[in-house]
N, C-alpha and C positions, 0 to 999 in steps of 0.2 A: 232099572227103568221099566217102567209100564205100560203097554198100550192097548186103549179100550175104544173099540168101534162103537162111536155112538151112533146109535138109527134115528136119534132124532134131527129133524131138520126143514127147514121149511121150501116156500117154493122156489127161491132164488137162491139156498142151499146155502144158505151164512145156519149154520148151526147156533150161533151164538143168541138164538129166542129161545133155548134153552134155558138158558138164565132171564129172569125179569128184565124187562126193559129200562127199567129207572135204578137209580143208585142212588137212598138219600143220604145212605152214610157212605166212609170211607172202605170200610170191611164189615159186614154183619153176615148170619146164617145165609147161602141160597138154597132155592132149590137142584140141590145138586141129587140125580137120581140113582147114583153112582153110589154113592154117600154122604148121608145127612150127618153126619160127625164131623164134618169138616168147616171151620167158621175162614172162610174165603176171604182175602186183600185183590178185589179185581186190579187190574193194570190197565186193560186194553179191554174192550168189546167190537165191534167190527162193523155191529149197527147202532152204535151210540151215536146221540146227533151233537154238536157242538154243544159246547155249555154243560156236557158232561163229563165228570172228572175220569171217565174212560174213553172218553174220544180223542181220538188221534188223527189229526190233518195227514199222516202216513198211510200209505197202504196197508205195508204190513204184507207183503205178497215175497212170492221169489220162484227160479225157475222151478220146474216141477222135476224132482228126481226120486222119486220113490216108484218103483213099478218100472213099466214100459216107459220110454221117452216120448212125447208127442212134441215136436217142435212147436213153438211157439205157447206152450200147455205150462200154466201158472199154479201155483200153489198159494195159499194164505191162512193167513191166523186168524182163527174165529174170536178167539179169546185169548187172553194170559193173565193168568193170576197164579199166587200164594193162598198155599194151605196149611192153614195150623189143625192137624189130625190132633183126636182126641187121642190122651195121654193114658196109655194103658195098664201104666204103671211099673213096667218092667223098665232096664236099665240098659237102653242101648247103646253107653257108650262104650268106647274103646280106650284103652291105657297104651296101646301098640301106637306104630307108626301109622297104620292102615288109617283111612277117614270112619267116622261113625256114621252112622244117621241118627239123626233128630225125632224131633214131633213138628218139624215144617216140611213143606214141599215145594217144587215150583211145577204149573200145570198149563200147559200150554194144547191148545185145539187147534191142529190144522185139516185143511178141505184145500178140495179139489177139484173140478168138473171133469169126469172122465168121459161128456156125449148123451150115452143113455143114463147115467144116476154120477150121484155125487160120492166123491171118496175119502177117506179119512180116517181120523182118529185120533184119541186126546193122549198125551204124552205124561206122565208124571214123575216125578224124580226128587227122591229124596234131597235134603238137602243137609250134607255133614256136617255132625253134631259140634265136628272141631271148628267150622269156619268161627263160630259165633262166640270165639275167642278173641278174634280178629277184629282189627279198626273197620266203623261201618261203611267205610269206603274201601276198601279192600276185600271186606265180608260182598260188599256190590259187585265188585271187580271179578269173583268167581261165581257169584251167584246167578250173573247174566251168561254166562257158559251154558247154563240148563235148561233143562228140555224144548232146545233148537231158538233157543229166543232170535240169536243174532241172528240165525239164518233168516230171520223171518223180520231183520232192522230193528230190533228193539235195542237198545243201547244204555251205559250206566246213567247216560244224564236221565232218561226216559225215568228210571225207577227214582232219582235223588228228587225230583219233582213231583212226586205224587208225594202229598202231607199224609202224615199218617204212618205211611210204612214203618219209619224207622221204631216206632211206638208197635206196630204191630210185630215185627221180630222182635223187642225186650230191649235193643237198645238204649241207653240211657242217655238224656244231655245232662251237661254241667248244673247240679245241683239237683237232680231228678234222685231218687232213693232205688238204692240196687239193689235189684229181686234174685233168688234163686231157686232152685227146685230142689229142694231137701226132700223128694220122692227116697233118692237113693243115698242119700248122705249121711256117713255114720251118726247113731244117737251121740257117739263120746263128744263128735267131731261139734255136733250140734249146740251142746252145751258149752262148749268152750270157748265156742263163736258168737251165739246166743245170748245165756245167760249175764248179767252184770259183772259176775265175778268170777265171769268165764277169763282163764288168760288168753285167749285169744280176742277178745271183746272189745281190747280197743282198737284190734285190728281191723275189724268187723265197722268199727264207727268211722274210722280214715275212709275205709274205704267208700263210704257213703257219697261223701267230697269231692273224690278225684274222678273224675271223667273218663281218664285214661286207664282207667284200671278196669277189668271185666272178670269175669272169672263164670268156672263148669264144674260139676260134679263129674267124676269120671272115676269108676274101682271105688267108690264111697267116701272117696279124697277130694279137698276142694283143691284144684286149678286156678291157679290167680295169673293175667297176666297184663300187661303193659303194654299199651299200643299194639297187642298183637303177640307178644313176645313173653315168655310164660318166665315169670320171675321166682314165682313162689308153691309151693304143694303143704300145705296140711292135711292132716290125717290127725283120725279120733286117739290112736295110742302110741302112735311111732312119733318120733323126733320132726320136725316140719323141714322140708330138704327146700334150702334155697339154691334158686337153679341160674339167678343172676343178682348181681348189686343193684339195691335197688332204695328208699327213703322208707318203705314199706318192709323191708325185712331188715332195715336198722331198728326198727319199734321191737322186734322178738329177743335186744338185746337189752333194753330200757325196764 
């Protein structure tokens, strides 16, 4: 985790005029001064006015515990959004038990009135590469864990009601076509998957169909898994290890 004092901030100290005031899409570039490599999913803004797909009839506030204690002394959320960082090319995952990071984050701005100036700073935290293996309610279920969301009342129905999102993590619905990022994925692997007269290619077609299926590159191997639940590993020259029974890895006997 990350944290960056922002100085910008206006007179009633909602930081959040840092970003445009309007939102005509659901995620596009902002001016983020931090880094313009980051194509943003807002959530919340704090001076959004009704009618906007980042207003929230909530506060968004909570008692203030960072620092000295002031009684009766609030904290709040200027913003929360998602970040898809530009992809650098390297291969951050992990093959271990450990979590990886991704190329998303979740980026939450909280303030403070400390009297004489305002106080703060934006929070960012990666977000592991292995969630998004997981069912996209489950993937929510820890996703809202990061950087202080709940602290600050934000909760999973909050994110399953913003359209959009689950499109903007990669998620796929029923009948939607499965993308993946053959950045890191063996050439062998590629072909086998790929091509027509690749053996693995009708693998590749099934998996188009099913909804329940997801899958990550990981060590140069694809990760296939079900509801969350990793059934299958191919690699470009090794033998493909099935890791559960599954209708999908009855096809590698066909």
């Amino acid at each position: 985790m990350s944290l960056f004092v922002n100085g910008i901030k206006n007179s009633r100290g909602d930081r959040s005029e840092s970003y445009p005031s309007t939102c005509p899409s659901d995620y596009r570039f902002f001016g983020d001064k931090r880094d313009m490599r980051k194509e943003k999913f807002m959530i919340y803004r704090r001076n959004a006015k009704k009618g906007d797909p980042t207003y929230s009839p909530k506060s968004h506030s909570a008692p203030h515990f960072v620092g000295h204690y002031v009684e009766g002394m609030e904290e709040w959320a200027s913003w929360y959004c998602f970040n898809k960082k530009e992809d650098d090319g390297e291969d951050q995952s992990s093959d271990g038990e450990g979590q990886s990071s991704g190329t998303y984050e979740a980026e939450l701005d909280e303030a403070w009135d400390e009297g004489s100036h305002y106080g703060g700073g934006t929070i960012d935290v990666d977000i592991p590469k292995d969630w998004f293996a997981l069912s996209y309610d489950d993937f929510l279920e820890r996703v809202i864990t990061l950087a202080a969301a709940t602290h600050y009342g934000f909760t999973v129905d909050d994110l399953k009601e913003r359209k959009g999102l689950k499109e903007f993590f990669g998620f796929k619905e029923k009948g939607d076509q499965m993308t993946i990022d053959t950045t890191n994925m063996c050439s062998h692997l590629q072909k086998k998957l790929f091509e027509e007269d690749g053996i693995y290619h009708p693998l590749w077609l099934a998996m188009q169909d099913d909804a329940e299926l997801t899958a990550v590159v990981r060590s140069r191997q694809l990760h296939i898994y079900r509801n969350g639940k990793k059934i299958l590993v191919l690699a470009g020259k090794a033998a493909p290890k099935i890791i559960r029974e599954d209708k999908l890895c009855e096809m590698l006997q066909q």
